[in-house]
N, C-alpha and C positions, 0 to 999 in steps of 0.2 A: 236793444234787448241784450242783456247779459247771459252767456250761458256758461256751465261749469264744465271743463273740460278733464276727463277722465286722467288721471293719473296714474301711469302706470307702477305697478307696486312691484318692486325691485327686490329680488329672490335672494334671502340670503345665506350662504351657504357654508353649514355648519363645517367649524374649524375642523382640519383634519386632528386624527389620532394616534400620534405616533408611536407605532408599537416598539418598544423595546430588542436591539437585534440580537438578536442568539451569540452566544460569546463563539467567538470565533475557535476550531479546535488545538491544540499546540498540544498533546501528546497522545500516544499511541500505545497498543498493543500492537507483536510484532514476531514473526519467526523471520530470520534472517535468511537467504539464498546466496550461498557462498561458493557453492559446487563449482568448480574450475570447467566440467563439463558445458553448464548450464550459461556459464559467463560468458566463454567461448561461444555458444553456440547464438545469444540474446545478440555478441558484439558482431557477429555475422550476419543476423537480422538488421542490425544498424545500419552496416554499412551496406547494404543491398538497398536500405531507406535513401539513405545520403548519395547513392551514386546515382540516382534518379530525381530527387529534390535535397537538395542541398542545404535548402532554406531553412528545413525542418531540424536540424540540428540541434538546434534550442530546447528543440521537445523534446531530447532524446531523454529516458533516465539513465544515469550515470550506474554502470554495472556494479560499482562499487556500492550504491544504497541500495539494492535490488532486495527486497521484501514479501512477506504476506500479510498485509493487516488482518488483525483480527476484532480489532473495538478501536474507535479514536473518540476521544475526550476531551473538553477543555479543566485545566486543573489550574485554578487561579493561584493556590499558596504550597509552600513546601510541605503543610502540614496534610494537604491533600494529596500530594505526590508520597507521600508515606501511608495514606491511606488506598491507592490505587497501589501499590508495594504492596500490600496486606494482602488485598485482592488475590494480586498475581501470585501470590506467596500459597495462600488456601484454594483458591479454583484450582491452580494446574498442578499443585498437590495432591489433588483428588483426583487430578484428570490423569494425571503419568501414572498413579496406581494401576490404572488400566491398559497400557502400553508394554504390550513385550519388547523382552532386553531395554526399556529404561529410553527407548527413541524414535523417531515418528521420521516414516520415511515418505515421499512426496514426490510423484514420476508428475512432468512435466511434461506436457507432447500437446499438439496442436498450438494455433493461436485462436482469438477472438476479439473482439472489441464492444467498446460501447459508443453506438453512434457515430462510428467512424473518426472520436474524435479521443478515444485511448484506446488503444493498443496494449495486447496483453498476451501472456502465456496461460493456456490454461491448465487446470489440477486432472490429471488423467480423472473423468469422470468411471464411475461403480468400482472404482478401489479402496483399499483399503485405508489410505493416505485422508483420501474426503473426506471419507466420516469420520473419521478423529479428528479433523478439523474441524468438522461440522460439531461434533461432541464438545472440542476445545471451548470454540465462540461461544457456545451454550455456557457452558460454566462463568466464561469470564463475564458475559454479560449476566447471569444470574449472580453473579457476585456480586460484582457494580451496583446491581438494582440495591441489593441485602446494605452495600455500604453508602446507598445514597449518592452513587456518582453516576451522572447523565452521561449517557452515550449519547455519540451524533451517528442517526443513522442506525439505533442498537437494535432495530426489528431487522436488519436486511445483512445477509452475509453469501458474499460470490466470492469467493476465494479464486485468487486470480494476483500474478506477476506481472506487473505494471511496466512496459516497456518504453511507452512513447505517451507521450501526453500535451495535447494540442494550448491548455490551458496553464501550460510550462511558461508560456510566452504571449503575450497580448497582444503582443505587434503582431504575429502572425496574421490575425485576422485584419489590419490594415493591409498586411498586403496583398492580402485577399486568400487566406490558405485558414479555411473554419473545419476541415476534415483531413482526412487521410484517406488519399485514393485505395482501394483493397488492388490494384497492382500492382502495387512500390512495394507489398511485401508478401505478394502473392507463390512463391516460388517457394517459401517457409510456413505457410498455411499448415502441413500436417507433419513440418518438425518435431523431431525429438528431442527435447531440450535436454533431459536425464532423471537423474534421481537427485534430491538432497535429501541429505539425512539430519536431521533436526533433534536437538538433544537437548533446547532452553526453549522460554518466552521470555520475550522482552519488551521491557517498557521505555519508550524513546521519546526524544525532544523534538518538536519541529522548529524547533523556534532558536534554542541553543544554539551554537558554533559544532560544525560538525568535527567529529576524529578527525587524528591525522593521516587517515586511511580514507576518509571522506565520509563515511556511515555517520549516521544520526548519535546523538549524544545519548549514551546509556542511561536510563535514571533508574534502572532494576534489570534484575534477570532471574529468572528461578530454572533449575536444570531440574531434568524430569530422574525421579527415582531419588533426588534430595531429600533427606530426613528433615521435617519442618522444624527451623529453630530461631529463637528472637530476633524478630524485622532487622536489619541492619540498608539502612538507605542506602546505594549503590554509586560510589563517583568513579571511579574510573575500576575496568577490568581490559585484560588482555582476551580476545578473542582472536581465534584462530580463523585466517580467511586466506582465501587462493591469492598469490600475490603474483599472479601470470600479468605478462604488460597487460592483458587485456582488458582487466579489472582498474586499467590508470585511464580505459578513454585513448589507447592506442590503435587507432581503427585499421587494419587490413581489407584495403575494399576490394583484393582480389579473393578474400574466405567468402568459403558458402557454405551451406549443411549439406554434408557429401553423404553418401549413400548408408552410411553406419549410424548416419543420426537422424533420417528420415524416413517414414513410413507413409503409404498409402492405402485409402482404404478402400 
């Protein structure tokens, strides 16, 4: 007697669909942190990092690009870097309107992190510094939207000095180092970092060759209290920065934030 043997029906499972990856970003808004106070005080944090792990060096940011993002963007063509120009050129036109004496001053003090895996300085929180940052970002990203350029990120704004960054370095995590113990810079926890006084925005490269100072490649800058006049794309300007060793990556691991640059609360 013959019988038919069930066959098992074999599931087949629909092709995956690959979505499209978000263009990677390669420029920025940007206020610059030049304060010789403030370099000093980040390169004294370093080396307090480094004389307890060593390894971490990689991560470190180099004093010389020390920043505040304000919007990052991908801008595929020059013709879009002249319209992100435009931006910068009308938002913080509008925004410096609002700024007495023409300059946006910004007290650093404490640190913070995200997830133990960037290290930061943070914006003295209910001062006056914040919210015109906070005011800034709003503009610049209402700008953006108006001219059709995608922020990455353009809902979320912590203003914050990026000192160490774990994701500086891949190998780190082979060697098994995925955080930063809150020890290694615990002793600068409710440092005084200073004041910078801020008197442009800037539009920057990630991706260019950086200055011979080491900072990001200019591609604009607008100074607050400038009378708005015909776009002019921006390749090379002289900017004024502290040229103390400290700011070349010359580490003193016997400095620490001594009593005039710390506070406790």
């Amino acid at each position: 007697m013959n019988t038919v043997r069930d066959i098992p029906i074999r599931r087949v499972r629909p092709p995956k669909i690959k979505r499209p990856k978000a263009p990677a970003p390669n420029h920025f808004f940007a206020v610059r942190i030049s304060d010789c106070q403030i370099v000093q005080t980040v390169n004294n944090v370093h080396n307090t990092i480094l004389e307890q792990e060593p390894r971490l060096k990689t991560a470190l940011v180099s004093p010389s690009t020390l920043h505040i993002t304000l919007a990052v963007a991908h801008l595929s063509t020059s013709e879009d870097v002249v319209k992100a120009n435009q931006v910068l050129q009308e938002s913080v036109g509008l925004f410096s309107a609002r700024l007495p004496n023409s300059q946006l001053d910004i007290d650093l003090a404490q640190m913070g992190h995200f997830n133990n895996k960037v290290i930061y300085a943070r914006i003295k929180e209910e001062s006056d510094g914040a919210e015109y940052l906070n005011h800034l970002w709003k503009s610049l990203r209402d700008g953006c939207q108006t001219a059709g350029i995608s922020l990455i990120d353009g809902d979320r704004f912590t203003p914050h000095v990026t000192l160490l960054k774990i994701s500086k370095d891949p190998r780190l995590r082979r060697k098994g180092i995925k955080a930063v113990a809150s020890h290694l810079y615990e002793k600068h926890v409710d440092c005084v970092f200073g004041r910078q006084v801020v008197e442009s925005v800037q539009l920057l490269s990630m991706t260019d060759p950086k200055d011979d100072e080491g900072y990001y490649a200019l591609k604009g800058e607008f100074h607050f209290g400038t009378i708005i006049k015909p776009l002019e794309l921006i390749d090379e300007v002289d900017v004024e920065t502290c040229t103390t060793s400290s700011i070349a990556g010359n580490h003193d691991v016997s400095a620490t934030c001594d009593s005039s640059n710390s506070v406790r609360e």
